[in-house]
MOPAC internal coordinates of N, CA, C and O (Angstrom, degrees):
PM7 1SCF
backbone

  N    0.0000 0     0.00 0     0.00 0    0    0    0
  C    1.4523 1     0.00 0     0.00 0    1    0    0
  C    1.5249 1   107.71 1     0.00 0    2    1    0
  O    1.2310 1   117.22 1   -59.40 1    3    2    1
  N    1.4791 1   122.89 1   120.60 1    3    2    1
  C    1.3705 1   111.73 1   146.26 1    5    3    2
  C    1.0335 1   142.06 1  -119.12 1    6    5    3
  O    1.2310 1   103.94 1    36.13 1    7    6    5
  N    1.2738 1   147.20 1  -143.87 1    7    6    5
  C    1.2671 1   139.11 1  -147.91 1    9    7    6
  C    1.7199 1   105.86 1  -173.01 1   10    9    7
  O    1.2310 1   133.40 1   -67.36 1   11   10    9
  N    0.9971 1    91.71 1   112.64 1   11   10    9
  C    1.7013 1   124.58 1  -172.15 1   13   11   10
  C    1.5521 1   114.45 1  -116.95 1   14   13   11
  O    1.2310 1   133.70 1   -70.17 1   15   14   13
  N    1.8041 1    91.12 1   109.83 1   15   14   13
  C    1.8934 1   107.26 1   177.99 1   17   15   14
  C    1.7317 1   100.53 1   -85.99 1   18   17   15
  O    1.2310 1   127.15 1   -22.58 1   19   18   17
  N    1.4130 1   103.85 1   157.42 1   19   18   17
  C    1.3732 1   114.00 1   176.40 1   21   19   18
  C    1.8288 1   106.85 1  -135.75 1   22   21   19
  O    1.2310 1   117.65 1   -44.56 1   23   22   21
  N    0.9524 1   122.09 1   135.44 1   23   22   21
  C    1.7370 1   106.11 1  -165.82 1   25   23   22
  C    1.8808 1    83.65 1  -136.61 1   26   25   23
  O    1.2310 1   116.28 1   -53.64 1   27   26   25
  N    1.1117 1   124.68 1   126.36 1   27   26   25
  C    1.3931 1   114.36 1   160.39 1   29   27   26
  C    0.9879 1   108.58 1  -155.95 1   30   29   27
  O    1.2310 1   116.91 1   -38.79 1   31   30   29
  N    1.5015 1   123.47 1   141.21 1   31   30   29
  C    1.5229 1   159.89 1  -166.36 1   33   31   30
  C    1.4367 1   119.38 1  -121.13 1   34   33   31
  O    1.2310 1   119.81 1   -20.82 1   35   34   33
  N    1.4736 1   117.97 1   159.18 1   35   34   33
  C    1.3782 1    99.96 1  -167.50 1   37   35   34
  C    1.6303 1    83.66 1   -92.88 1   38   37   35
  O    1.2310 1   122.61 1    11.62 1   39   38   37
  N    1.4550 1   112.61 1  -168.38 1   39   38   37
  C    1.2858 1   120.25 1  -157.45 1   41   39   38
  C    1.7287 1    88.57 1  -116.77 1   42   41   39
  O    1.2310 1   133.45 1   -25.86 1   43   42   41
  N    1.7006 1    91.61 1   154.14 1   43   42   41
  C    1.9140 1   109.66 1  -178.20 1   45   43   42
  C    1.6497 1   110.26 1   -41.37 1   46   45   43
  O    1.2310 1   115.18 1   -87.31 1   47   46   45
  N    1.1920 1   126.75 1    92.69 1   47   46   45
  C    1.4153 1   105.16 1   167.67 1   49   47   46
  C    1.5779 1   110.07 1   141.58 1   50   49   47
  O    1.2310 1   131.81 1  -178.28 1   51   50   49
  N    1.7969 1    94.81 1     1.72 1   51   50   49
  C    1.8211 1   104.15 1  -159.36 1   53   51   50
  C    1.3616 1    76.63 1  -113.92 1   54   53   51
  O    1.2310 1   117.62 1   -41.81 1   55   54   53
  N    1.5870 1   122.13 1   138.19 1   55   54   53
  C    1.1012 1   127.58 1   173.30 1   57   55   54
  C    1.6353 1   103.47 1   -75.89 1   58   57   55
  O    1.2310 1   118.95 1   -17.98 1   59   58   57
  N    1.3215 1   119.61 1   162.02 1   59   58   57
  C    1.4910 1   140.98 1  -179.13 1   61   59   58
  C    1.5732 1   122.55 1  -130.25 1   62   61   59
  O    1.2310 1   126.64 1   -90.70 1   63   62   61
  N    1.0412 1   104.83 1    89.30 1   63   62   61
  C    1.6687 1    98.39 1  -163.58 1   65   63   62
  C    1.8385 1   117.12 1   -78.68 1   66   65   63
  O    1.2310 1   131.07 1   146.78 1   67   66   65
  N    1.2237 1    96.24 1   -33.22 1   67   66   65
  C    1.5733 1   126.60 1   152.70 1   69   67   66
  C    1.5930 1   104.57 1   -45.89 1   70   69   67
  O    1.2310 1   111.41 1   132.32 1   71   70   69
  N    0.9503 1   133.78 1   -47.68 1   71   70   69
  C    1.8286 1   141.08 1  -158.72 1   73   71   70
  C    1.8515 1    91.57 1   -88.47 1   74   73   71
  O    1.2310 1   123.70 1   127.68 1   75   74   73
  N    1.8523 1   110.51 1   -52.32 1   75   74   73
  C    0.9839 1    95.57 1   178.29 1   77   75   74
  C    1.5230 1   146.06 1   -70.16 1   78   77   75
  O    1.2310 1   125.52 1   157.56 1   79   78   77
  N    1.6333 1   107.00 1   -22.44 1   79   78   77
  C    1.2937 1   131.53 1   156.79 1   81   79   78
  C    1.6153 1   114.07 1   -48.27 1   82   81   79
  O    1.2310 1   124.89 1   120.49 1   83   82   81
  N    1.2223 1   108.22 1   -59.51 1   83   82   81
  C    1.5459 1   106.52 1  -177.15 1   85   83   82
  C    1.5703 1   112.84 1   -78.28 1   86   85   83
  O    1.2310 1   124.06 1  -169.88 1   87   86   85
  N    1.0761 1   109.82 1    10.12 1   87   86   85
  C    1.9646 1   112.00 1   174.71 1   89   87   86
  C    1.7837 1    88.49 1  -105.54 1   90   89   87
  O    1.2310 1   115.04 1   139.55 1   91   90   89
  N    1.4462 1   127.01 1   -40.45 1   91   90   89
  C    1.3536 1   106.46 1  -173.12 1   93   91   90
  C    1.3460 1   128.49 1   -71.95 1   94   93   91
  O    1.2310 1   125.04 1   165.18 1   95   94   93
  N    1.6879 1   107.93 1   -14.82 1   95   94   93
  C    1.1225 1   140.73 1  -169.57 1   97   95   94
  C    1.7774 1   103.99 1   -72.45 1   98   97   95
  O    1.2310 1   130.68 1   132.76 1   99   98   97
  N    1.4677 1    97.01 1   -47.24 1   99   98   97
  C    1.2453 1   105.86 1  -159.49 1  101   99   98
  C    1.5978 1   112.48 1   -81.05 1  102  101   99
  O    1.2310 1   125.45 1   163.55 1  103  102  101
  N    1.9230 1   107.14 1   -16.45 1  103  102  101
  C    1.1256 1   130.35 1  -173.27 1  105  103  102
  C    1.5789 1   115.90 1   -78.68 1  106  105  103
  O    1.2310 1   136.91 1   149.42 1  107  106  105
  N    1.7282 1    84.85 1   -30.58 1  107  106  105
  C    1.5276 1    87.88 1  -166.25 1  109  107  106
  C    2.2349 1   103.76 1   -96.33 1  110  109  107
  O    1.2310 1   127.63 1  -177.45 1  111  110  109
  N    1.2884 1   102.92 1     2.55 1  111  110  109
  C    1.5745 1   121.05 1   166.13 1  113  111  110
  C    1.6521 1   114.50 1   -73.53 1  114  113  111
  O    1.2310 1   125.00 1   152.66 1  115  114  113
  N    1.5935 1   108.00 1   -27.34 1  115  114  113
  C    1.3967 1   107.55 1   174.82 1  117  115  114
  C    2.0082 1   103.29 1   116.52 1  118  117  115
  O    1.2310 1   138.78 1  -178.36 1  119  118  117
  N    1.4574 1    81.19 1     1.64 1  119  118  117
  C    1.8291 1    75.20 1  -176.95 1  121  119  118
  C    1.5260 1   103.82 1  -110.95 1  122  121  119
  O    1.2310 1   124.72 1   -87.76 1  123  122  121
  N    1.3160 1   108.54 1    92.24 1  123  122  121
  C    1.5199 1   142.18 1   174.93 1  125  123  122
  C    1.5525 1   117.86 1   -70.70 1  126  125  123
  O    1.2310 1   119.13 1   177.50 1  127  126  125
  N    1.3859 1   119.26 1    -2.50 1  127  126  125
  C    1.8505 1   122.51 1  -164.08 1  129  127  126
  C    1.5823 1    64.32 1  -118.45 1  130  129  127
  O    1.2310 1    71.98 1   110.45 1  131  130  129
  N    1.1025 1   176.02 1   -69.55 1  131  130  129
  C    1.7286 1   157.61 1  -148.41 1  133  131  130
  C    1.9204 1    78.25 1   -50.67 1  134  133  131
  O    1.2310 1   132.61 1   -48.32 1  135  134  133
  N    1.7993 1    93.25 1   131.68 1  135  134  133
  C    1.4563 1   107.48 1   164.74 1  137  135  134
  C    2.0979 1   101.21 1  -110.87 1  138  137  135
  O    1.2310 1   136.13 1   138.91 1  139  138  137
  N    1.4242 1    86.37 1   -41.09 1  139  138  137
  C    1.6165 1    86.42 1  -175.59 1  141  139  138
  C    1.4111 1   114.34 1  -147.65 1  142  141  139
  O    1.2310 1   113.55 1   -34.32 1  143  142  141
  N    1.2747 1   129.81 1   145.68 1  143  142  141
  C    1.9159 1   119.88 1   171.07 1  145  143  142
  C    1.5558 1    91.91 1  -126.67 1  146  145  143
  O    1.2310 1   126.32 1   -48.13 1  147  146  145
  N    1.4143 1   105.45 1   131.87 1  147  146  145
  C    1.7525 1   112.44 1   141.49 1  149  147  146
  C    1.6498 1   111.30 1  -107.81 1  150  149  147
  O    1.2310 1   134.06 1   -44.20 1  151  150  149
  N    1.1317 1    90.42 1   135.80 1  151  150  149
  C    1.0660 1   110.05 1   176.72 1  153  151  150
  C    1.5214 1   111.11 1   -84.24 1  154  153  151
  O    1.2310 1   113.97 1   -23.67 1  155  154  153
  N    1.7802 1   129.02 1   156.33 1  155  154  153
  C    0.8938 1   149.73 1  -152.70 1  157  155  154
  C    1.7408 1   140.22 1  -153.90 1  158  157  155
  O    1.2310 1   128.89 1   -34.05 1  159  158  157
  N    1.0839 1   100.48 1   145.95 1  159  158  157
  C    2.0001 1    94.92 1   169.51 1  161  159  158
  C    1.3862 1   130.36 1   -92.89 1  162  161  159
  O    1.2310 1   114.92 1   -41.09 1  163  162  161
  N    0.7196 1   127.23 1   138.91 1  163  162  161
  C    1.9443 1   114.86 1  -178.82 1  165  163  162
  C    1.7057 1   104.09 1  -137.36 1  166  165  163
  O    1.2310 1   120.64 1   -63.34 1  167  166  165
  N    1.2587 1   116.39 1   116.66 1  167  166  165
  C    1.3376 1   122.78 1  -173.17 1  169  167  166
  C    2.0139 1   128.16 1  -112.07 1  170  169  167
  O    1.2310 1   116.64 1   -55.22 1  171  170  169
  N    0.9517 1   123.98 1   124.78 1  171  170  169
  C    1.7489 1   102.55 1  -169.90 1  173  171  170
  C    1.3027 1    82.70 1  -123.29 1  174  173  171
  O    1.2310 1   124.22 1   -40.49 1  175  174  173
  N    1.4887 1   109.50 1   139.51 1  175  174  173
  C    1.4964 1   109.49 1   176.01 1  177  175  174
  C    1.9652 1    82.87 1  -139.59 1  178  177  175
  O    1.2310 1   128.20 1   -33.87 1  179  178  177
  N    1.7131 1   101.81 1   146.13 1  179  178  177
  C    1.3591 1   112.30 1   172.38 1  181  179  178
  C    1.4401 1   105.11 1   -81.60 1  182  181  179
  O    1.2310 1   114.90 1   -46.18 1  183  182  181
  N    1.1081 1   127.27 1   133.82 1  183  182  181
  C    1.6492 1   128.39 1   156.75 1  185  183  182
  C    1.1529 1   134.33 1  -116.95 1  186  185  183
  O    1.2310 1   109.41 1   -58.78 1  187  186  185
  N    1.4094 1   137.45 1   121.22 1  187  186  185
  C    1.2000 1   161.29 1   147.83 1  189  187  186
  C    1.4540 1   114.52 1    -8.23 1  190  189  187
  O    1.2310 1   115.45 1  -101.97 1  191  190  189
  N    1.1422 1   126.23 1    78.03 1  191  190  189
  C    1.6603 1   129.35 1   168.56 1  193  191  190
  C    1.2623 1   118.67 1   146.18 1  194  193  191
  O    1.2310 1   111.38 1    -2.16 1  195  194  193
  N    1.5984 1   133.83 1   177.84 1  195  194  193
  C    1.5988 1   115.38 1   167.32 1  197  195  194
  C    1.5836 1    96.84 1  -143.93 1  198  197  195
  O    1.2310 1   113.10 1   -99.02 1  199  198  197
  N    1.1677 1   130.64 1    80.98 1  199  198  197
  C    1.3179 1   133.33 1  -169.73 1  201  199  198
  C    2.3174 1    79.44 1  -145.06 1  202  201  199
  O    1.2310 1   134.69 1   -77.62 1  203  202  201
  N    0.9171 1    89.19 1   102.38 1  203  202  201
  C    1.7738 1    98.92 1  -163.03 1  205  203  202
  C    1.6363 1    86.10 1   -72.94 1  206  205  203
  O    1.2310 1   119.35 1   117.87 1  207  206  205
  N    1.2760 1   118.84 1   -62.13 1  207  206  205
  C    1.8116 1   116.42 1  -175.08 1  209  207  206
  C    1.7091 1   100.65 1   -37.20 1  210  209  207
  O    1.2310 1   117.29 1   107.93 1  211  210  209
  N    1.2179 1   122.76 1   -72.07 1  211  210  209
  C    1.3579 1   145.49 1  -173.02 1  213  211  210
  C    1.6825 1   105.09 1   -30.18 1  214  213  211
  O    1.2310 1   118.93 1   116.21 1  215  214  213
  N    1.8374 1   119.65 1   -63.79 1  215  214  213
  C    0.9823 1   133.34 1   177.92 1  217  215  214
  C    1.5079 1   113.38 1   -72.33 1  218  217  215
  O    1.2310 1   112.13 1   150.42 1  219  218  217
  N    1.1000 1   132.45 1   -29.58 1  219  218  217
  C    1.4465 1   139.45 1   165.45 1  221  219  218
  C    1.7451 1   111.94 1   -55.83 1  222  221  219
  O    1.2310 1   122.12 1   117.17 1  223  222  221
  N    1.2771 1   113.56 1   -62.83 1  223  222  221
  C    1.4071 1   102.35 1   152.28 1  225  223  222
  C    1.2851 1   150.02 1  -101.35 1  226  225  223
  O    1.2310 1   118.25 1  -151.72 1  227  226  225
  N    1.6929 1   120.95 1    28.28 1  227  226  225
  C    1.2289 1   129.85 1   141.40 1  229  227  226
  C    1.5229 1   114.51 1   -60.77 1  230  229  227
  O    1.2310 1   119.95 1   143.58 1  231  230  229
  N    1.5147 1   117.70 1   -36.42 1  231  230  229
  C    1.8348 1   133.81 1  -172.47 1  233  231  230
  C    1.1545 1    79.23 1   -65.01 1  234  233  231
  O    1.2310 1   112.41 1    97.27 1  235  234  233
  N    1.3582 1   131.94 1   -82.73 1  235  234  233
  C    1.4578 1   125.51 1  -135.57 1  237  235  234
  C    1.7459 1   101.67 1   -66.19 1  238  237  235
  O    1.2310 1   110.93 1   148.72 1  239  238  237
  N    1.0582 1   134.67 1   -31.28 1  239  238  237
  C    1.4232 1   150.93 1  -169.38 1  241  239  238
  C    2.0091 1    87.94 1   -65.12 1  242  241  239
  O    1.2310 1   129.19 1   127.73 1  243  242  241
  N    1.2845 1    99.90 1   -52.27 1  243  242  241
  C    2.1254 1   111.01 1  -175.64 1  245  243  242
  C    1.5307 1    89.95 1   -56.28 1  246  245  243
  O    1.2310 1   109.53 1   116.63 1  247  246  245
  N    0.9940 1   137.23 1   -63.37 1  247  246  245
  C    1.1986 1   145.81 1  -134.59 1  249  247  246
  C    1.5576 1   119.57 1  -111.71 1  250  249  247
  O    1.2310 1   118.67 1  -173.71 1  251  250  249
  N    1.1917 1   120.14 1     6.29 1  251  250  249
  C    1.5989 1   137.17 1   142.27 1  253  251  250
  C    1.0164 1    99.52 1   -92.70 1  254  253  251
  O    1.2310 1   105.39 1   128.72 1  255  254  253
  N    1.5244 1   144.67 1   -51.28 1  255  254  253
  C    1.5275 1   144.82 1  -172.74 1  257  255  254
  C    1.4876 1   110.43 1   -54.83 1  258  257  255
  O    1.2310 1   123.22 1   115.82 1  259  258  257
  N    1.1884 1   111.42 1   -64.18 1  259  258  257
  C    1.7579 1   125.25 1  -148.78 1  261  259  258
  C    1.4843 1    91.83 1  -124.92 1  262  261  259
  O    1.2310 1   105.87 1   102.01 1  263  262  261
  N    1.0405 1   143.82 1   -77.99 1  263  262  261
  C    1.7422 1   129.14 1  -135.87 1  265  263  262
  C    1.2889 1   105.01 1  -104.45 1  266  265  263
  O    1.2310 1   119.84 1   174.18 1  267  266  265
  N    1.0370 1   117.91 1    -5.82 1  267  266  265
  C    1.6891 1   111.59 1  -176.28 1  269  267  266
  C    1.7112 1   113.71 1  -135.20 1  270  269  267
  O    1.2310 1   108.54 1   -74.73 1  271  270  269
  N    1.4678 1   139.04 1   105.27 1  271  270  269
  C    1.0960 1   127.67 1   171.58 1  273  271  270
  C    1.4118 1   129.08 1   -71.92 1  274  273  271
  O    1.2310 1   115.59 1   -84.49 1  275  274  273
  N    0.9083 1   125.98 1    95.51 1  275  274  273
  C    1.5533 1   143.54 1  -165.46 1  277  275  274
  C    1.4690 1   107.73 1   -44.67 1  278  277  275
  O    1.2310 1   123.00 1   121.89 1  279  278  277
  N    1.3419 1   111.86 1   -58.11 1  279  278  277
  C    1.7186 1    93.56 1   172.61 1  281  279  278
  C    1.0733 1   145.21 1   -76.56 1  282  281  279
  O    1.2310 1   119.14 1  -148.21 1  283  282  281
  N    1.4075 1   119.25 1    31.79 1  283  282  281
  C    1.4510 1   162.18 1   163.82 1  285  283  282
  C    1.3899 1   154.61 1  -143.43 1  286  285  283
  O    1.2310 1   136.79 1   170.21 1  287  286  285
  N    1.2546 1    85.10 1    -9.79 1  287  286  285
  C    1.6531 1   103.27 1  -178.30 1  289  287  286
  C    2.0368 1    93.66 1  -133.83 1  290  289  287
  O    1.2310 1   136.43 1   -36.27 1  291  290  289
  N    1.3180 1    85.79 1   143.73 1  291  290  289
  C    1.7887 1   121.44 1   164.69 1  293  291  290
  C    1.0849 1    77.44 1   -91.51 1  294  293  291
  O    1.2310 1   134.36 1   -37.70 1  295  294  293
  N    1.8492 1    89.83 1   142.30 1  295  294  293
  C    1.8666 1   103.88 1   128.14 1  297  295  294
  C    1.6378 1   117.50 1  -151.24 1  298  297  295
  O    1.2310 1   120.28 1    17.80 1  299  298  297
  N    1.0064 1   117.07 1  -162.20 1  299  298  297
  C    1.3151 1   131.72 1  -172.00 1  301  299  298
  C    1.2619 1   116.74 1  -145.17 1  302  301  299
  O    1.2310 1   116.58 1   -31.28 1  303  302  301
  N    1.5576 1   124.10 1   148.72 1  303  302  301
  C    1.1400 1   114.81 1   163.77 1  305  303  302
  C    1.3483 1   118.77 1  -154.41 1  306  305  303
  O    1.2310 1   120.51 1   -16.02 1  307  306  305
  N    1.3719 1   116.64 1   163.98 1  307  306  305
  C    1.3450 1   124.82 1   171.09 1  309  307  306
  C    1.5025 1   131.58 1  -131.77 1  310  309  307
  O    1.2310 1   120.30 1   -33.79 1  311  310  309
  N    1.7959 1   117.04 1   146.21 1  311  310  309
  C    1.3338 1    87.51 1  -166.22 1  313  311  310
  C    1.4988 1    82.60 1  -125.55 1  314  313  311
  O    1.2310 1   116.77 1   -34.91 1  315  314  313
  N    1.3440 1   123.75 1   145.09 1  315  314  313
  C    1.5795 1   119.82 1   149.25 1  317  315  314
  C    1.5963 1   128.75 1  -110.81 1  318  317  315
  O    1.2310 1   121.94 1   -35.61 1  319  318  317
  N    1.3795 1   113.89 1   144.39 1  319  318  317
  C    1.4020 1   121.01 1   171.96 1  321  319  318
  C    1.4040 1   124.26 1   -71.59 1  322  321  319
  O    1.2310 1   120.10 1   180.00 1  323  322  321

C-alpha cells in the first residue's frame, strides 16, 4: 500500500478571493506582518501497488483529470512506498 500527497494552489496571477478573506481576517486580528495568503488543497489518497514509477504517473493522470484544474491551478505531488 502507498500513500500519495496532492498539494494544489491556484497559479501566479489567478485571483483568490478565499486567500483574500483570510488575509483581512487575519489583519483585522492584529496580525499585520501577514503580507499575503493563498489558499489551497491538500489531498492523501492510499494506493494499491508498489511499482513507485507506475503510481507516480497513474497520480498525475488522477490529478489533471479530476482534482486539479490545470489551467489554473499548480500542483505537486508525492508518492510514498
Amino acid at each position: 500500500m502507498a500513500r500519495a500527497k496532492v498539494y494544489i494552489t491556484l497559479k501566479e496571477g489567478i485571483l483568490d478571493p478565499q486567500g483574500k478573506t483570510v488575509l483581512r481576517a487575519l489583519k483585522s486580528l492584529g496580525y499585520e506582518e501577514v503580507g499575503d495568503v493563498r489558499v489551497g488543497k491538500y489531498m492523501v489518497l492510499e494506493l494499491d501497488g508498489d511499482d513507485k514509477a507506475r503510481l507516480e504517473e497513474r497520480l498525475g493522470e488522477m490529478t489533471e483529470r479530476l482534482l486539479a484544474n490545470p489551467i489554473i491551478e499548480d500542483y505537486q505531488m508525492e508518492v510514498e512506498i
